[in-house]
PDB file of N, CA, C and O in Angstrom:
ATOM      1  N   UNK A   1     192.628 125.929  48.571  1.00  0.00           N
ATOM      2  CA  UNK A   1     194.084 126.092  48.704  1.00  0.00           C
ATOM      3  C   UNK A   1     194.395 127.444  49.362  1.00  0.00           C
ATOM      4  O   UNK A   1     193.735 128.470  49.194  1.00  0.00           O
ATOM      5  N   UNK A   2     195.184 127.350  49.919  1.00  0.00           N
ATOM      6  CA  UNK A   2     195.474 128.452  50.726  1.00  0.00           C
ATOM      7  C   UNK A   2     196.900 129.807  49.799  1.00  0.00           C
ATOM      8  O   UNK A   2     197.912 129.378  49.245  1.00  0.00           O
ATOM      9  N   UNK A   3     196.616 131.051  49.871  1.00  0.00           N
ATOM     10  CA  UNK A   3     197.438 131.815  49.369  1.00  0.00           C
ATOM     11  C   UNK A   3     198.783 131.659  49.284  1.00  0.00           C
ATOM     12  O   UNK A   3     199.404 132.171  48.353  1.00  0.00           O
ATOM     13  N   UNK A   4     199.693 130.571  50.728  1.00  0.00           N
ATOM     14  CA  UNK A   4     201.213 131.041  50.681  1.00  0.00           C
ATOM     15  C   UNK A   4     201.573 129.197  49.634  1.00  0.00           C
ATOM     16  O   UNK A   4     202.530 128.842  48.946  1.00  0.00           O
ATOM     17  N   UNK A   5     200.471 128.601  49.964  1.00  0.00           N
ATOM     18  CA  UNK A   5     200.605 127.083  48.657  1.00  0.00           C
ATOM     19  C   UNK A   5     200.063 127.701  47.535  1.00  0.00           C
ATOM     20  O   UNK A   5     199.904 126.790  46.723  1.00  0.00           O
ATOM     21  N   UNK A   6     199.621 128.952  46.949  1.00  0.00           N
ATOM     22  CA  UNK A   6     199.346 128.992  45.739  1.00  0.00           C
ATOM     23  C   UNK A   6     200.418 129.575  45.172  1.00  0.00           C
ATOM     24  O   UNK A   6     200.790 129.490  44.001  1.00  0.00           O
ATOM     25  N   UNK A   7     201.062 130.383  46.385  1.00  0.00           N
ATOM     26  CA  UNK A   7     202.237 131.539  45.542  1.00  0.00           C
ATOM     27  C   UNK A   7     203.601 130.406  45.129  1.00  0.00           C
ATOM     28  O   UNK A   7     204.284 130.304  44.110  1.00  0.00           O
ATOM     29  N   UNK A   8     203.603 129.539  46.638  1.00  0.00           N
ATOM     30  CA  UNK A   8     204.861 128.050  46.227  1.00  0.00           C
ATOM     31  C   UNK A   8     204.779 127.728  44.931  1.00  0.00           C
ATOM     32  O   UNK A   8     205.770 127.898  44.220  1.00  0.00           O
ATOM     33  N   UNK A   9     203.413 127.134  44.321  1.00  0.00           N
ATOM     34  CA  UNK A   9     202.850 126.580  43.188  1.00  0.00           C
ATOM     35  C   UNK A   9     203.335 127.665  42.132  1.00  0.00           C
ATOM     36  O   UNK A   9     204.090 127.332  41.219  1.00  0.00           O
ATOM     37  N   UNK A  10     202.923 128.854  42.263  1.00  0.00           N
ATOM     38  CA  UNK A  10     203.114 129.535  41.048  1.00  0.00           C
ATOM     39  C   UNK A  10     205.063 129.741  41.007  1.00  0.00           C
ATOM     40  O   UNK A  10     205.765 129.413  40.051  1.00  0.00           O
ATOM     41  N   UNK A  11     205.357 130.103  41.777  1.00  0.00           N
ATOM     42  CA  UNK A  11     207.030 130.079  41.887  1.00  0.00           C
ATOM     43  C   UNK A  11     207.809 128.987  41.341  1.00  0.00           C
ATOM     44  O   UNK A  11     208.675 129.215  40.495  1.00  0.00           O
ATOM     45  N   UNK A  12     207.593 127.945  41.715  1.00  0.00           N
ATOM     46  CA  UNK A  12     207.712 126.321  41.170  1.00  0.00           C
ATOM     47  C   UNK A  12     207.757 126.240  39.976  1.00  0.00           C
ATOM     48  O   UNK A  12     208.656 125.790  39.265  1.00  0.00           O
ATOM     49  N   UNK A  13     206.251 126.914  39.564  1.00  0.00           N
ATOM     50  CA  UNK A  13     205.897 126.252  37.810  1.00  0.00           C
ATOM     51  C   UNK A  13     206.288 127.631  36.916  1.00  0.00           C
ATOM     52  O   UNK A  13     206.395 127.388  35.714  1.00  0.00           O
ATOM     53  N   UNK A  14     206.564 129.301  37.372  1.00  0.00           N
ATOM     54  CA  UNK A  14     207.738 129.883  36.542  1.00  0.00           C
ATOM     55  C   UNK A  14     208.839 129.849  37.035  1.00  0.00           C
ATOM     56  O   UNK A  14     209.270 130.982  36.822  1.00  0.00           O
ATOM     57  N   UNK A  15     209.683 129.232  37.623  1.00  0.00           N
ATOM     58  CA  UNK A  15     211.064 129.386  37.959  1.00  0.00           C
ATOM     59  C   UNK A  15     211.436 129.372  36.458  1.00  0.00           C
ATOM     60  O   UNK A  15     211.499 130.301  35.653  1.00  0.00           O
ATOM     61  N   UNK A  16     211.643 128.161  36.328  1.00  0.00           N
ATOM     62  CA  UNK A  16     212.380 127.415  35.115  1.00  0.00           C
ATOM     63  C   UNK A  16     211.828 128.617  33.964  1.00  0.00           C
ATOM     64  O   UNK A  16     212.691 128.830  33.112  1.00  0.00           O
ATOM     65  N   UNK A  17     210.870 129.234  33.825  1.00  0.00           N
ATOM     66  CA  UNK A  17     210.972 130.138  32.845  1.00  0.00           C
ATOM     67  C   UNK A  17     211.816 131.256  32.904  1.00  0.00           C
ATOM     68  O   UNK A  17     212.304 131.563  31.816  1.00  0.00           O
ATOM     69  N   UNK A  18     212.116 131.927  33.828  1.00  0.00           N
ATOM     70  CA  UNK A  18     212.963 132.938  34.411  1.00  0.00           C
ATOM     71  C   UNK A  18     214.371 132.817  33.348  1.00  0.00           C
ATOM     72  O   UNK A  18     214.549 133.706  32.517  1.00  0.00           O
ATOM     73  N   UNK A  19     214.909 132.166  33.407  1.00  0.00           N
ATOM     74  CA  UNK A  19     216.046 131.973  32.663  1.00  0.00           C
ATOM     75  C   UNK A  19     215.890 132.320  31.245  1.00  0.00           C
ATOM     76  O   UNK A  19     216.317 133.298  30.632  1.00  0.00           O
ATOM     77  N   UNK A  20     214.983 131.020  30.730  1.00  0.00           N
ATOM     78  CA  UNK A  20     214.433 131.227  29.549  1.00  0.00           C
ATOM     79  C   UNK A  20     214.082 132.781  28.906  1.00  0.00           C
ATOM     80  O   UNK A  20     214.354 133.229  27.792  1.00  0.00           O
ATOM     81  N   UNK A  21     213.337 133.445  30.109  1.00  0.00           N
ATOM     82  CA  UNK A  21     212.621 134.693  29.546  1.00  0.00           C
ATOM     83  C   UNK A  21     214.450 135.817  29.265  1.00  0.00           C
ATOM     84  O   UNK A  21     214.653 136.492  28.255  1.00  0.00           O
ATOM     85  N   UNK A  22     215.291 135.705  30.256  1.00  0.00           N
ATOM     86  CA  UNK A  22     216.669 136.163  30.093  1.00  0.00           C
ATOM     87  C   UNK A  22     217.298 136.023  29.097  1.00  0.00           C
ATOM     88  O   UNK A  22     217.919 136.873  28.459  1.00  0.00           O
ATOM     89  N   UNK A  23     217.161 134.830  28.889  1.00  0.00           N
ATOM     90  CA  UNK A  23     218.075 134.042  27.111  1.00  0.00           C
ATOM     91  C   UNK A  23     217.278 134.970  26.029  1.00  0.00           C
ATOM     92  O   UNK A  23     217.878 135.657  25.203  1.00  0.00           O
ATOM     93  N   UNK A  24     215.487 134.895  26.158  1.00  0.00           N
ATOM     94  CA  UNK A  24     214.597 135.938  25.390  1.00  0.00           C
ATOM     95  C   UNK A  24     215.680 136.974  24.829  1.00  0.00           C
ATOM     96  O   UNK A  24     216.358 136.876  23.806  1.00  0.00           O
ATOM     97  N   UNK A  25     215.651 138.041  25.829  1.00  0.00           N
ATOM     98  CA  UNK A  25     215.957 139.265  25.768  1.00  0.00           C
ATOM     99  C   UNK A  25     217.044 139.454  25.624  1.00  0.00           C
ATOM    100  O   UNK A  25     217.313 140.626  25.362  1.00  0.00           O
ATOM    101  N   UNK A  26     218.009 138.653  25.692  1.00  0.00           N
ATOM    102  CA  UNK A  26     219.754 138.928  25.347  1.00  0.00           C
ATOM    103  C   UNK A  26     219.709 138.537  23.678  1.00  0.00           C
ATOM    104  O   UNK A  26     220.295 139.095  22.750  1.00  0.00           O
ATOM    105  N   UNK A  27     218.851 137.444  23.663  1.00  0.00           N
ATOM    106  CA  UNK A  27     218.931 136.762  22.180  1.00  0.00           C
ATOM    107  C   UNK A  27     218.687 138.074  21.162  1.00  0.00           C
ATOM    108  O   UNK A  27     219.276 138.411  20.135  1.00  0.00           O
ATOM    109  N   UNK A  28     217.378 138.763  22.010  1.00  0.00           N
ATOM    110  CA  UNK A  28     216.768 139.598  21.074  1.00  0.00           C
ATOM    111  C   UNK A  28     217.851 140.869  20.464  1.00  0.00           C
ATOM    112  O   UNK A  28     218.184 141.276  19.351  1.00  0.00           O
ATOM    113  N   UNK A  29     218.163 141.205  21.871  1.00  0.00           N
ATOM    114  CA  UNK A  29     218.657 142.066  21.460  1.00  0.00           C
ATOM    115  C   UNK A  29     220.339 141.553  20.741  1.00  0.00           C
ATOM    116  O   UNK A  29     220.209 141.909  19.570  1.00  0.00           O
ATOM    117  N   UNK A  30     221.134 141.205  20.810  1.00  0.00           N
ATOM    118  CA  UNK A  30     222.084 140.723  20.475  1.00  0.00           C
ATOM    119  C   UNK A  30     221.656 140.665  18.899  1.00  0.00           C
ATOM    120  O   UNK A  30     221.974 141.440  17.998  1.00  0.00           O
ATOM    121  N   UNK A  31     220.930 139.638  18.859  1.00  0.00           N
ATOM    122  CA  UNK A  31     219.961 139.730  16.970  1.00  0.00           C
ATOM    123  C   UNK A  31     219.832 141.206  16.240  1.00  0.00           C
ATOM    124  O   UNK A  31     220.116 141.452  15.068  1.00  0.00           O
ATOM    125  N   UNK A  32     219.468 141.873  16.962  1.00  0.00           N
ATOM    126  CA  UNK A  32     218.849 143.222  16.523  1.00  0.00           C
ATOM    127  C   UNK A  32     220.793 143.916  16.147  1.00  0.00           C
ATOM    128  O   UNK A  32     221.324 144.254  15.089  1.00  0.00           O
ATOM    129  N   UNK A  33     221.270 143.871  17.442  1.00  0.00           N
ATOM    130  CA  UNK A  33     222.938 144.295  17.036  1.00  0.00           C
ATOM    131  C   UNK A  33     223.340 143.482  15.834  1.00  0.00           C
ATOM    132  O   UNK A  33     223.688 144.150  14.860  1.00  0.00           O
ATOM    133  N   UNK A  34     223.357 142.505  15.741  1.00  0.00           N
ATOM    134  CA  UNK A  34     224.141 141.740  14.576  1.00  0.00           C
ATOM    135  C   UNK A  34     223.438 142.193  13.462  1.00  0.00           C
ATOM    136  O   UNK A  34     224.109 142.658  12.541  1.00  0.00           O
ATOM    137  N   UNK A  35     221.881 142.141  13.324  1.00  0.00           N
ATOM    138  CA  UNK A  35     221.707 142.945  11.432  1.00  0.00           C
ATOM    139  C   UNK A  35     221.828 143.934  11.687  1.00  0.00           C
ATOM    140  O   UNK A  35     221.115 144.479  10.844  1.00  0.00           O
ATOM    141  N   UNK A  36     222.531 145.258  12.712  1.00  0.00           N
ATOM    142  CA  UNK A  36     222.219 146.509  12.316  1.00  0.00           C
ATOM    143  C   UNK A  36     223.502 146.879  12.057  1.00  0.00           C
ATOM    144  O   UNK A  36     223.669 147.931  11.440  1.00  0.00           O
ATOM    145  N   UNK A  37     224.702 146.061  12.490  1.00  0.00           N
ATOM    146  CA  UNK A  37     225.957 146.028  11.892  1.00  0.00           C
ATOM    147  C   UNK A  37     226.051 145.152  10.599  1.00  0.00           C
ATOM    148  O   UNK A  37     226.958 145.460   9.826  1.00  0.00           O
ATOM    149  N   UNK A  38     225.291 144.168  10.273  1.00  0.00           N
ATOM    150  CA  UNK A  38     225.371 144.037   9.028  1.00  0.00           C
ATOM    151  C   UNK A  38     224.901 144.941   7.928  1.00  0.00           C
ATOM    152  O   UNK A  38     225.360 145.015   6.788  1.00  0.00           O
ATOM    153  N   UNK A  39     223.800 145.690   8.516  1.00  0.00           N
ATOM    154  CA  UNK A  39     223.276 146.666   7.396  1.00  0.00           C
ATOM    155  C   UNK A  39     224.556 147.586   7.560  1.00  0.00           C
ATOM    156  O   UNK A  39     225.173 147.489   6.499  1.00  0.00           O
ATOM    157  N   UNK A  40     225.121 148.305   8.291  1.00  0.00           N
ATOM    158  CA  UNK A  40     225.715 149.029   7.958  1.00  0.00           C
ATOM    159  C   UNK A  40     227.473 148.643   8.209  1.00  0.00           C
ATOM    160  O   UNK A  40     228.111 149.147   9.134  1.00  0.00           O
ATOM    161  N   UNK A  41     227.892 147.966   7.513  1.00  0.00           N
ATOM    162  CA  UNK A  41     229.406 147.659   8.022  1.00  0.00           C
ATOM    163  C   UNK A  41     230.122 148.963   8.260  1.00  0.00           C
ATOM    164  O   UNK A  41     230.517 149.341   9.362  1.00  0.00           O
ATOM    165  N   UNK A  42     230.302 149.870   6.677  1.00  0.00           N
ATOM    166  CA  UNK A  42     231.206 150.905   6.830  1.00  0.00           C
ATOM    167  C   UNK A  42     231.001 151.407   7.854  1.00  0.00           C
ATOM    168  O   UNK A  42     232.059 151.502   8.476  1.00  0.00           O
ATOM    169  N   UNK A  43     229.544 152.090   8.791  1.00  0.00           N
ATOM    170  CA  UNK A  43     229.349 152.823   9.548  1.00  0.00           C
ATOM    171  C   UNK A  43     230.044 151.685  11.077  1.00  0.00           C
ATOM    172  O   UNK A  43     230.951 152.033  11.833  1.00  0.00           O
ATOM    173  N   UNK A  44     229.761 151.194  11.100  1.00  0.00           N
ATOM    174  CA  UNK A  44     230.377 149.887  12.603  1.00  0.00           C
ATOM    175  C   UNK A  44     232.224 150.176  12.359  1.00  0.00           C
ATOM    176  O   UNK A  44     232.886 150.206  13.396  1.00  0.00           O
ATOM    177  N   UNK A  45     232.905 150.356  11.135  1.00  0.00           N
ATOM    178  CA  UNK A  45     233.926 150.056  11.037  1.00  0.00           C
ATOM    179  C   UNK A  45     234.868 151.740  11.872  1.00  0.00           C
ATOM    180  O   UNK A  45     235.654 151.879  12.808  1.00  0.00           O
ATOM    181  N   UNK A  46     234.274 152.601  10.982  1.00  0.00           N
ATOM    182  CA  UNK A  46     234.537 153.833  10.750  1.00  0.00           C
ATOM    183  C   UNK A  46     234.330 154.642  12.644  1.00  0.00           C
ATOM    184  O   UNK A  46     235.075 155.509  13.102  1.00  0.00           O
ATOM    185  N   UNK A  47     232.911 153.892  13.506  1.00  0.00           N
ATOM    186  CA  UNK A  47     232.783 154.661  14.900  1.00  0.00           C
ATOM    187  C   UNK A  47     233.906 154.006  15.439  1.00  0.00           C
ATOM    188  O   UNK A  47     234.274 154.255  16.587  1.00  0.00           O
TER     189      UNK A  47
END
């Protein structure tokens, strides 16, 4: 197989992860915000 059909191939088969890996990292962090305002309400209320 030749290099510019291997890079097609690999592009192809992570596209569709690309997104996924985005949703990852918003999820994560978004998660991490929501218990660190639950641990501390007064302090979230009060800044």
């Amino acid at each position: 197989m030749r290099f510019p059909e291997l890079m097609f191939l690999g592009a192809v088969l992570l596209w569709p992860l690309v997104p996924l890996y985005l949703l990852c990292i918003v999820w994560q962090t978004d998660f991490k915000l929501v218990a660190r305002s639950k641990q501390r309400p007064t302090e979230g209320a009060r800044s």
